[in-house]
N, C-alpha and C positions, 0 to 999 in steps of 0.2 A: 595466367600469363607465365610464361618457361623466359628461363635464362638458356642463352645459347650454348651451347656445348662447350665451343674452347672461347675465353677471354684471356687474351694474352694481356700481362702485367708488365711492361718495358717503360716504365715510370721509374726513374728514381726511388727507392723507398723514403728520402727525406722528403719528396714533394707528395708522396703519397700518403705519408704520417700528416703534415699538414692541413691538407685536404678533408682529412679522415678529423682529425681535433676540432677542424672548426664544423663538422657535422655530424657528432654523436656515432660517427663509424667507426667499427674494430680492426675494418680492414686492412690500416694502416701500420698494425701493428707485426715490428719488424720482427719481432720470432716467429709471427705467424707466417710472414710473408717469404722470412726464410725458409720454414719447416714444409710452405706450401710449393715450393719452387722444386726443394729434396723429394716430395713425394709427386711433382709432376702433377699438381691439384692447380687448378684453374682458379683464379681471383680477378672478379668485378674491377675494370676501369672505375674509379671513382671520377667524375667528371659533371658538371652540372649540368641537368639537361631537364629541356623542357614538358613535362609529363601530364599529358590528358588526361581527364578525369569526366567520364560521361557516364549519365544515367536516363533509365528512360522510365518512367512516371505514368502509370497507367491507368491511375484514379484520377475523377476528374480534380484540379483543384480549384479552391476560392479565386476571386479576381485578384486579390492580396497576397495572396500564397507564394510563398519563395522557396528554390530548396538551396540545401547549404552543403557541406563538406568539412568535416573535419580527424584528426587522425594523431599519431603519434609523435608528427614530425614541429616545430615548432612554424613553418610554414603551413601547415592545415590546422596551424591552433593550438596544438597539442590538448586535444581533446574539448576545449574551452568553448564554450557557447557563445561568448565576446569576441574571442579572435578566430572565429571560422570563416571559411573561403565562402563567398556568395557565388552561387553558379548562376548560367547564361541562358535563357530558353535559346534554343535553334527554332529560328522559323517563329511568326505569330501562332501558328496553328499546329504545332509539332508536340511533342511529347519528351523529347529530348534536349535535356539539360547539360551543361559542361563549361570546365575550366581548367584553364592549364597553369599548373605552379614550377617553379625553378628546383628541384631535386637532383640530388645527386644518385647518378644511375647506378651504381652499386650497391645502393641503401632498399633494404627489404620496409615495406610502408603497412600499417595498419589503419584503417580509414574507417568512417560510415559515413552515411546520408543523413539529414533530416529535410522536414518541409517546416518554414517559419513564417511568422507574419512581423513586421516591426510597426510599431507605435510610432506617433508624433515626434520624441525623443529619440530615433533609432533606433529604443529596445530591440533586441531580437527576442520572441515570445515563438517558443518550440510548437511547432503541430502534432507531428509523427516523428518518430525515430526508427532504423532500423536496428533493433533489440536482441537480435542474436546474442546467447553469451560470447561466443568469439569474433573480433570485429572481421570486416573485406581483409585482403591481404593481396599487395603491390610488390611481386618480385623483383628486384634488379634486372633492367632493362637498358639496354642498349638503341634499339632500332626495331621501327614497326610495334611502340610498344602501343598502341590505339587500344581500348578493350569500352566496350558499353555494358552496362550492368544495368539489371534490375531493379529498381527503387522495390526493397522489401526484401530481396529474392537473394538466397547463398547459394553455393556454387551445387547445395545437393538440391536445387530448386524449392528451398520451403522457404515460404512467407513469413517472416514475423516484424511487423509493424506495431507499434503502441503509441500512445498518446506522453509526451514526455510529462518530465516534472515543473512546477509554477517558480518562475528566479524573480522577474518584475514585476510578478504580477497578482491579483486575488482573484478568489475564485467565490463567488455567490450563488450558492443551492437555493430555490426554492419548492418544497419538499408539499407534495400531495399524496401524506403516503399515513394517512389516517379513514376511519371507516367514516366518519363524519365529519364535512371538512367546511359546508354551509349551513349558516342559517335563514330558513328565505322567507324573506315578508312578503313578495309577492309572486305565488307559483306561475300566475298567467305571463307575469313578464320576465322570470328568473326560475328554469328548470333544471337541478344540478343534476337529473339522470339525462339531460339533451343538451351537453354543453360543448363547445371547444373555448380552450384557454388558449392565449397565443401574449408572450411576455415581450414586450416593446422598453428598451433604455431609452432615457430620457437627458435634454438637456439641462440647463440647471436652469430654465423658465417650466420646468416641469411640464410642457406640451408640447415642445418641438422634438420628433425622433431624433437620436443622434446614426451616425452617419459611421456605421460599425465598419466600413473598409476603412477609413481614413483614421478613426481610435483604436485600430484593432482589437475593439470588444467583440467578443464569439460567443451568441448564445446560441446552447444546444438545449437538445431535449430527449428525455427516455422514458416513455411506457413498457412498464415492466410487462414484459409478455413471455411464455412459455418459449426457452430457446432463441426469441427474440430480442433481447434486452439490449438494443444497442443504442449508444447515446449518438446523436446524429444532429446535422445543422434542425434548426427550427424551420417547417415547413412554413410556407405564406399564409398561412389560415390559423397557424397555430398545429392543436393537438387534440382529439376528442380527450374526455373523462366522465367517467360515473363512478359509483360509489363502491369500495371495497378495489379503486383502480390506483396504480402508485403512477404517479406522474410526476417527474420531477426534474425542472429549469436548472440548468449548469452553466451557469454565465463568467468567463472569464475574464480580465477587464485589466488592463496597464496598472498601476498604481497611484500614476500620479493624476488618474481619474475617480469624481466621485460622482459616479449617474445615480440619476432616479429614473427608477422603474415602473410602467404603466403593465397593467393586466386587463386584457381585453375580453371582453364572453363573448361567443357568438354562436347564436342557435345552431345545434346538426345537423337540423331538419332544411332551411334554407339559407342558414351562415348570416343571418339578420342577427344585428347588431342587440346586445343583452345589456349588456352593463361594461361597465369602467373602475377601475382604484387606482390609484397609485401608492407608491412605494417609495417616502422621501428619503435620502441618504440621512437624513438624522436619525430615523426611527430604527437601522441594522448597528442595533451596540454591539459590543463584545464580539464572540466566535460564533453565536446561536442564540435563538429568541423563538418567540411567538410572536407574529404580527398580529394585530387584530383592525382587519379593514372594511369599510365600507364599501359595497358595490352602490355605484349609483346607475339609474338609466339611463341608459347611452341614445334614448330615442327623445329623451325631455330635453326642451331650447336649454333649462336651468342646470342640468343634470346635478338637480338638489335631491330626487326622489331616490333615496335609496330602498333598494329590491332584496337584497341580500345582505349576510354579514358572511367575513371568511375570517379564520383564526388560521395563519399558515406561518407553521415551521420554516425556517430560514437557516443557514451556514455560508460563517465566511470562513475560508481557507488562507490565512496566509502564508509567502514562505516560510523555509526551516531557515534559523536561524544562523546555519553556516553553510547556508546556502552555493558559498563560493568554490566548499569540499568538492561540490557534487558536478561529473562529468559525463562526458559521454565513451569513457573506458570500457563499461562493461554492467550488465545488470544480473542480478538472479529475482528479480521479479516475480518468475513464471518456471525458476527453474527447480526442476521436479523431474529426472528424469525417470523415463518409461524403466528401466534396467533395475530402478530401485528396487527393493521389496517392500513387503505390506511393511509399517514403520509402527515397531511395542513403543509408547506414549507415558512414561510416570506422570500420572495425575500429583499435581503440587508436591512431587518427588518419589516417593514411595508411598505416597495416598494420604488420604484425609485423617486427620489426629485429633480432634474433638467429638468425638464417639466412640460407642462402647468397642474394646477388643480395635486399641487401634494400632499401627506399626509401632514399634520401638523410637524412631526417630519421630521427633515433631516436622509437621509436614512444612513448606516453603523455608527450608532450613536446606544448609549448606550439606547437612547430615544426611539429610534424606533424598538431596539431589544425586549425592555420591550412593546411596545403599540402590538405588536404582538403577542406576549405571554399574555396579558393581554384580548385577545378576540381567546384566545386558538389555536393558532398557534404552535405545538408538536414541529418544528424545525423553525431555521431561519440561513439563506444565507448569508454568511457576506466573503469579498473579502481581500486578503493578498497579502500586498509590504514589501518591505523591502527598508527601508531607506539608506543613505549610508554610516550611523554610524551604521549598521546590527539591526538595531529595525523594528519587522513585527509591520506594521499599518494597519490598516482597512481604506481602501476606494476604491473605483470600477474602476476608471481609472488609466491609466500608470501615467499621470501627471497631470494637474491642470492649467488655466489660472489665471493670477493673473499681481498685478500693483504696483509699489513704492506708500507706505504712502503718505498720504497727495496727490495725483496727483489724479484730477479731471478723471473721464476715460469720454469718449461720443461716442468713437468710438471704434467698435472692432479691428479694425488695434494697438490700444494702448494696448491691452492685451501681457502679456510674455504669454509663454508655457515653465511649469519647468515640467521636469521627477522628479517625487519620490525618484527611485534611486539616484541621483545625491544630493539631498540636505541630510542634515543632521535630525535630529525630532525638534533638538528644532529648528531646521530653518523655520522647514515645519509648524510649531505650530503658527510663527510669521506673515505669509501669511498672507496678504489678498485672496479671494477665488471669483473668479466670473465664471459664466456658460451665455454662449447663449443659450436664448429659442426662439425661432419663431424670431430672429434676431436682439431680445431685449436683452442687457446686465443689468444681475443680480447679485447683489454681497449678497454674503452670510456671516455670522458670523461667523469670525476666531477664531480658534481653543481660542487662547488667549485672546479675547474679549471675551468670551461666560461666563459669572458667575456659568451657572450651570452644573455641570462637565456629568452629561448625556447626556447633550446638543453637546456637543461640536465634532467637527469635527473631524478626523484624531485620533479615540481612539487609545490604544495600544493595541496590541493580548491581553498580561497579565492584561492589565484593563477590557478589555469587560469580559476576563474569571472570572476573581474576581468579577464581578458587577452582572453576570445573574444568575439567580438560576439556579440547577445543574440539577432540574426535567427540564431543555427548551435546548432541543437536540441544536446542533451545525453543518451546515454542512461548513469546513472550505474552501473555494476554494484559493488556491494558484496561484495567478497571476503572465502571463510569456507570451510576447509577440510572436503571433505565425508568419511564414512566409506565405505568399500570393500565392495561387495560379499560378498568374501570375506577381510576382515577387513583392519586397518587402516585411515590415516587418510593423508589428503594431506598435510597438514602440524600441527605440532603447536599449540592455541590458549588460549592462558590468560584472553585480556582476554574480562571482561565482555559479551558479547552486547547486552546494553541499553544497556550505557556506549557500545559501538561504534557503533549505531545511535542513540545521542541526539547523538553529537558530531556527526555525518556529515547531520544535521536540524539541528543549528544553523546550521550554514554556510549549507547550501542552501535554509533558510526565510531568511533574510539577507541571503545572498548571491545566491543561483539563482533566485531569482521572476523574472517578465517575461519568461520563456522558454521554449520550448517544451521539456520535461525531464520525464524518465523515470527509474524507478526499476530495477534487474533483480537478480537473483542465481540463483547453482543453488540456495541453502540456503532451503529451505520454509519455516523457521519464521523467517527474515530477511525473506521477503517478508509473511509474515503479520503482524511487529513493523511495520514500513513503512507495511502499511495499516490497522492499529488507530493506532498512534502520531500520526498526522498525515492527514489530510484535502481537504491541498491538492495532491499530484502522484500521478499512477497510477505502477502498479508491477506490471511483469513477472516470470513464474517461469521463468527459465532452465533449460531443459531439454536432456539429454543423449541422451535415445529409445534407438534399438536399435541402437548404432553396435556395429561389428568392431572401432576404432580405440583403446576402452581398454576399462578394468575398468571395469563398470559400480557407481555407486554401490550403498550398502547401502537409502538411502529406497526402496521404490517408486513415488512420484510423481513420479521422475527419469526412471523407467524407459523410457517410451512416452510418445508426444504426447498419447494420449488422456488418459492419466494427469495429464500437466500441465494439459491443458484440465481436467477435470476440479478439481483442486486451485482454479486460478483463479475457478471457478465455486463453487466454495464459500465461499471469505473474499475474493468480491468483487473479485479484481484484475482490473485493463486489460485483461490477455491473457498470453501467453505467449512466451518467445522458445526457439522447436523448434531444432533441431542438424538442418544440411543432408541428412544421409544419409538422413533419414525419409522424401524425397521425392524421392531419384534411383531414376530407374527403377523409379517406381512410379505403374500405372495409376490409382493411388484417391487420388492427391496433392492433386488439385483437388478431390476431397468431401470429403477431410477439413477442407482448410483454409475449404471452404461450412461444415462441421458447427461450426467455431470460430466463423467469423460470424456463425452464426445463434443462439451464445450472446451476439453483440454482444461478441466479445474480438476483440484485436487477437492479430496471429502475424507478430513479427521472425526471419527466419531465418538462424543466422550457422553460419559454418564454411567449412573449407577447399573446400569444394565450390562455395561460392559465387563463386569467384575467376578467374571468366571472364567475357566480355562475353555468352559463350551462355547460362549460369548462370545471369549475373541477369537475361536476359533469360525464361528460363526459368521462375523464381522470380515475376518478375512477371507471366507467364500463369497460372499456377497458380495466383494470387488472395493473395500473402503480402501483408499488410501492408506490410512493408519489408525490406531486406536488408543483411544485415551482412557486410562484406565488405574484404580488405585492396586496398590498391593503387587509391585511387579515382584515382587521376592513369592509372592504364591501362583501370579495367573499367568506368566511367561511360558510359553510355550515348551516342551520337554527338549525338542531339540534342540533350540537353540545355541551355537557355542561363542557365540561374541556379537556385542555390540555390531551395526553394522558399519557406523561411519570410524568403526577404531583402527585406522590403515593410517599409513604414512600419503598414502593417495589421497584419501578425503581430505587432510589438511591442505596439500596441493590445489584440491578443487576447488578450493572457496579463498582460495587468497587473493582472486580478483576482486572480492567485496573492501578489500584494506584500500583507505584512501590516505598519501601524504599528510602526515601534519604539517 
């Protein structure tokens, strides 16, 4: 929308300074309005007027479904999910949504859409958002200011819609993403390669459905499929599954509701009724579990006869903690533009330091963030625990060998093994620190011994953020012991899931804005917390693929890159970060990584394979994103003359990530 050519200003400038104070405008400012008068420069009537706001919606919506409006101005909210304008359908049968608010016509406006559903209580519970980094934009208007927009659509016609983040509400996974996931006592009446699942909420007499328009519970569903992965309402029949298939129930639900869950089987062959379980709200403890249920026959008057057994993995999500930060200003979610270059990766700084011929600096050190950065490493890899006093530290393993002061060591039998979790920081500070290399024991300098504070071992998240400059990207990886293929677990973990991901979001909405920062982990249901929880930084699924090099996890969305891609494509992450071995010595390296582009994810690739000048050179023909790699002071590229985000612009770009204290 254009402002008109000449707006003549024959207002008092005392009624126009008024005007202007009590609505956030500059226009009323008398040197400007003088300086603007001298050079013969036209100035907006400030006047209040009434301003249309229409959009047209071109996906069908739920019966529930609302869309909303909010923007800069304290009449559209300012940005607030509580105080947004509800828009008006036109017409029962139309597509076209609007609302008009009182603005002053001189005032330039920043807006966007969403589509919401509200709860019992009023809640508003976000559906979509339009996620553009830069919001609509409402010039100064006068007359004939009518304009219809796009739900999704910017003025260069591209779409970008997302699912927002959870304020009132929790999110419940139930997760089919194991290679065996039944046990069946009777094949004739329970076939788990001829099944469909279909997840029904339950009232609190645990048989009556509940009445998902009216509670605004949404359950969705996603079969992970090649390029298909999208999580979509739950069909009326449910969802087929067979074995080695990731199917996984995404139910979002008010808060101040606690459903139980029924899971229904029904044959594929004629949708005849198989079995039954439910799912009591007592039995979803904590953040994550293992259910262990019964299917009974859903054809027995008694339905005593159980047919099957299912062990099924579970995730509750709840919000972040300061949940009230987060708006609808601005996201980098997804942002990765095309213009970037391939992006050099310090693996845990300047690289791994408990092995033979290792850098100078010990790695997840303050030292060794800056010796990377210092031979123009654009990002660096740095690994997050959490203490048992909730303090995120930096260092790469679950735990740590280590020995009582003063006690000579000679033999590795005399080493402890403490977990992270379990001690407290200043306990962890007070360690001694030793590693076996080739079967020699080495002991390192404790965090508390070290004089020189970059030195020093076990930083804290909020140190390393304060210490790096804001132009040397960050990708954060969140550490979370996975389970084993064939059984077992990598290390053992008691804290909280939510608690570890809200501390580890406080810091870095806080501390880490103004920066170009990434989220990653192997653990699927820590990257899925990451991207419901918060709205402001994208977030990668670290992937293990089909390496020789260990036991492969028990998820299958670890298993393969397609897999990862796949996962990412369903709850919306950045991209994916693949494990190097996927694409040595392999013809189809470059379509796979076109097939990730062309979902618009990003693919960081780290691993020991990347750890040559031909590697990464490699890595960056074959179209990766970026590369994760030790040793940037030897394997950086020759030409290289500087970091890429070291510009006075890059800190510019990312200051939309800063939220008001």
């Amino acid at each position: 929308m254009s402002v008109p050519d000449i707006l003549i200003v024959d207002s008092p400038v005392g009624k126009l300074d008024e005007c202007n104070q009590r609505n956030g405008s500059n226009f009323g400012d008398a040197a400007a309005v003088a300086q603007a008068k001298a050079d013969g420069t036209a100035i907006a009537t400030c006047t209040p007027t009434l301003r249309t706001f229409s959009v047209l919606v071109k996906h069908a919506l739920e019966p529930n479904e609302l869309v909303g409006l909010t923007g800069d101005h304290k009449s559209l909210g300012s940005w607030r999910l509580e105080d947004s304008v509800a828009l008006k359908k036109k017409g029962e049968s139309g597509n076209e949504w609007s609302a008009s608010v009182m603005l002053q016509s001189c005032e330039k406006i920043n807006y966007r859409y969403f589509t919401y559903v509200q709860d019992q209580n009023h809640q508003k519970h976000i559906r979509l958002w339009e996620s553009h980094l830069k919001p609509r934009t409402l010039d100064a208007c006068q007359t004939n200011c009518r304009l219809v927009d796009v739900f999704g659509e910017n003025s260069n016609g591209e779409v970008q819609l997302n699912r927002g983040w959870i304020t009132q509400e929790l999110i419940y996974q139930f997760k089919f993403e194991r290679e065996r996931m039944f046990q069946v006592h009777d094949i004739e009446k329970f076939d788990p390669e001829n099944v469909w699942i279909k997840l029904v909420p339950l009232q609190e007499d645990l048989e009556t459905p509940m009445d998902t328009k009216v509670t605004a519970v949404n359950v969705e569903v996603v079969k992970m499929s090649n390029n298909e992965s999208l999580l979509q309402q739950q069909p009326s029949m449910g969802v087929p599954h067979k074995r080695n298939e990731v199917v996984i129930f995404h139910v979002t639900v008010p808060k101040m509701l606690v459903p139980a869950f029924a899971l229904v089987f029904h044959s594929a062959k004629d949708q005849l009724p198989m079995g039954k379980t439910v799912i009591v709200p007592s039995s979803l403890q904590g953040s994550e579990g293992e259910l262990e249920l019964s299917i009974r026959d859903a054809t027995a008057d008694t339905q005593s006869n159980v047919v099957a057994r299912l062990k099924l993995p579970y995730l509750v999500v709840k919000p972040f903690t300061e949940v009230d930060i987060l708006d609808f200003r601005t996201t980098y979610a997804h942002y990765w533009p095309k213009s970037w270059p391939i992006l050099d990766v310090g693996h845990r700084g300047n690289g791994k330091s408990y092995i033979a011929n290792p850098p100078k600096e010990v790695e997840n050190t303050v030292a060794s963030f800056l010796k990377a950065y210092e031979v123009f490493a654009d990002m660096i890899e740095l690994d997050v625990h959490l203490t048992s006093d909730g303090i995120p530290v930096i260092y790469h393993d679950f735990g740590l060998r280590t020995a009582p002061h003063g006690k000579e060591i000679t033999e590795i039998s005399q080493l402890e093994y403490v977990l992270i979790k379990d001690i407290t920081y200043d306990e962890l500070c007070a360690l001694r620190v030793f590693a076996v290399i080739n079967n020699e024991i080495k002991e390192y300098t404790s965090h508390n011994a070290e004089p020189i504070v970059e030195r020093r071992i076990f930083p804290r998240l909020v140190d390393v953020l304060e210490a790096l400059p804001k132009t040397l990207g960050i990708d954060v990886e969140i550490k979370w012991p996975q389970r084993k293929q064939c059984g077992g677990v990598e290390a053992e973990q008691t804290i909280d899931k939510n608690f570890f991901i809200n501390r580890v979001l406080e810091i870095i909405i806080h501390k880490g804005c103004g920066r170009p920062l990434i989220f990653s982990s192997f653990d699927a249901d820590i990257c899925t917390m990451l991207r419901f929880k918060q709205n402001i930084f994208p977030v990668m699924f670290l992937s293990m693929g089909e390496t020789k090099k260990w036991e492969p996890f028990l998820d299958l969305r670890t298993r393969t890159f397609q897999q990862a891609v796949n996962n990412a494509q369903a709850f919306e992450l950045a991209g994916t970060a693949p494990h190097a071995e996927d694409f040595i010595n392999n013809d189809l390296a470059a379509g796979m990584m076109q097939r990730a582009r062309s979902l618009g994810q990003i693919a960081l690739v780290w691993g020991d394979d990347c750890n040559s000048k031909e590697a990464v050179k490699y890595f960056h023909t074959i179209g990766a994103t970026a590369t994760c790699y030790d040793r940037s002071d030897l394997y950086m590229p020759d030409n290289k003359e500087r970091s890429f985000f070291n510009s006075s612009m890059s800190l510019q770009e990312f200051q939309g990530q800063c939220r008001p204290n």
